[in-house]
C-alpha positions as CSV (number, residue, x, y, z in Angstrom):
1,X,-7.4,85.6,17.5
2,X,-8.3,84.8,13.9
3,X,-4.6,85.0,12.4
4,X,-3.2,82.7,15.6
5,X,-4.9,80.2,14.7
6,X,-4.7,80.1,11.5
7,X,-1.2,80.3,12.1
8,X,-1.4,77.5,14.8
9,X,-3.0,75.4,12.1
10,X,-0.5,75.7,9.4
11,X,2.1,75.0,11.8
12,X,0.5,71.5,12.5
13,X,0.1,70.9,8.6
14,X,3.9,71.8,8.1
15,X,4.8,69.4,11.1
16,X,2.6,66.5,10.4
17,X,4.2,67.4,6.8
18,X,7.2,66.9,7.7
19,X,6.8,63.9,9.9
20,X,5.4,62.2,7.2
21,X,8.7,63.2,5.3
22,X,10.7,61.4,8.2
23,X,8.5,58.6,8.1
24,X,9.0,58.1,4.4
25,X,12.7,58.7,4.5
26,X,13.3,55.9,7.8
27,X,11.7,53.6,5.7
28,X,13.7,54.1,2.9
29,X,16.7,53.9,4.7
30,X,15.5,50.6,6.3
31,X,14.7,49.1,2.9
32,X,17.8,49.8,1.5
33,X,19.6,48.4,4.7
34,X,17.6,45.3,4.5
35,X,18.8,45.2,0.4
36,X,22.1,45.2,2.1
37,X,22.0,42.7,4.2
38,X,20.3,40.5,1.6
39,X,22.8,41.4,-0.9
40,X,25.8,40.0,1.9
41,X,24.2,36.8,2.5
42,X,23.9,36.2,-1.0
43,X,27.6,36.6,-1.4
44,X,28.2,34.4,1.9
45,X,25.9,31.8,0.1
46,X,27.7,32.2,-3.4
47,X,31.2,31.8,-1.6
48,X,29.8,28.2,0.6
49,X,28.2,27.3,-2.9
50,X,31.3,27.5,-4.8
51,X,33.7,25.9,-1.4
52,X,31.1,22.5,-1.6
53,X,31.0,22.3,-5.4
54,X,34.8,22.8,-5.7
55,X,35.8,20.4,-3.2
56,X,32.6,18.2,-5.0
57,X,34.3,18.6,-8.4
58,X,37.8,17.6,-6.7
59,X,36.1,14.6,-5.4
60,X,34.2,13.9,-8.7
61,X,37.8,13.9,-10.9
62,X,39.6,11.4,-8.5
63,X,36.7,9.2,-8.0
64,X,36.9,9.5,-12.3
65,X,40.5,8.8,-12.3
66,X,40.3,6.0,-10.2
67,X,37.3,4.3,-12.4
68,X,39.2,5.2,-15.5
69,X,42.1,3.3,-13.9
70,X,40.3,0.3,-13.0
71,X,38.4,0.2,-16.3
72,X,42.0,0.3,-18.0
73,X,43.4,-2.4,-15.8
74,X,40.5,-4.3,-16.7
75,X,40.7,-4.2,-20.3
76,X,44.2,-4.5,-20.1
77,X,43.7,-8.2,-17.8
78,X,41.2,-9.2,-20.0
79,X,43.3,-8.5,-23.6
80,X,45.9,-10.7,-21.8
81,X,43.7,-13.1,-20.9
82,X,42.6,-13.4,-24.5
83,X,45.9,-13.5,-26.0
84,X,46.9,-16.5,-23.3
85,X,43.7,-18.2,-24.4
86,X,44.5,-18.0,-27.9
87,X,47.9,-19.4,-27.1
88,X,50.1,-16.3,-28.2
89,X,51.9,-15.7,-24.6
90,X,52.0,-18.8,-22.2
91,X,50.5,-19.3,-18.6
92,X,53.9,-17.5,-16.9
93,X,53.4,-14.9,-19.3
94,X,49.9,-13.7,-18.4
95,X,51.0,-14.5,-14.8
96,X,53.6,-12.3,-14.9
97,X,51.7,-9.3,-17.1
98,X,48.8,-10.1,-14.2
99,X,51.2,-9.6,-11.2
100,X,52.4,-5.8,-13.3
101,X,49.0,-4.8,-14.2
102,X,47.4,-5.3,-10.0
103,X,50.7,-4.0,-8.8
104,X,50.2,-0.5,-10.5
């Protein structure tokens, strides 16, 4: 009787042992699918990050181009002005230069 169950006892170590083991390993398993998933949203977030600031950067360099533009057109008016104030080009001159310059 001795020797069964001391043979019924290791047999509960070795499968509470290797439960343990299974325990261990599920969890690992689970850890690394959640690293996984994490890991995929991060690229789905990278990929929308770099969509919106792409299109942002589009809209940033027309909304510069446009400015620059204006500022020229501007400058451009007002160095006209200037020279019809000065008397270098006459009223139909800046009138017409104006007319080109707001027509552009």
């Amino acid at each position: 009787m001795f020797v069964v169950e001391k043979n019924k006892r290791l047999s509960i170590i070795v499968s509470e042992f290797l439960l343990a083991v299974l325990i261990i390993a599920g969890f690992a398993i689970l850890v690394a699918a959640i690293f996984e998933i994490f890991s995929w949203i991060e690229r789905i977030f990278k990929l929308i990050i770099r969509r919106i600031f792409k299109d942002y950067d589009k809209i940033e360099e027309s909304e510069n181009i446009v400015i620059e533009d204006e500022t020229d057109m501007f400058e451009e008016l007002e160095r006209f002005s200037e020279l019809k104030n000065k008397g270098i080009i006459t009223e139909e001159e800046f009138e017409k230069e104006k007319k080109r310059i707001l027509n552009q």
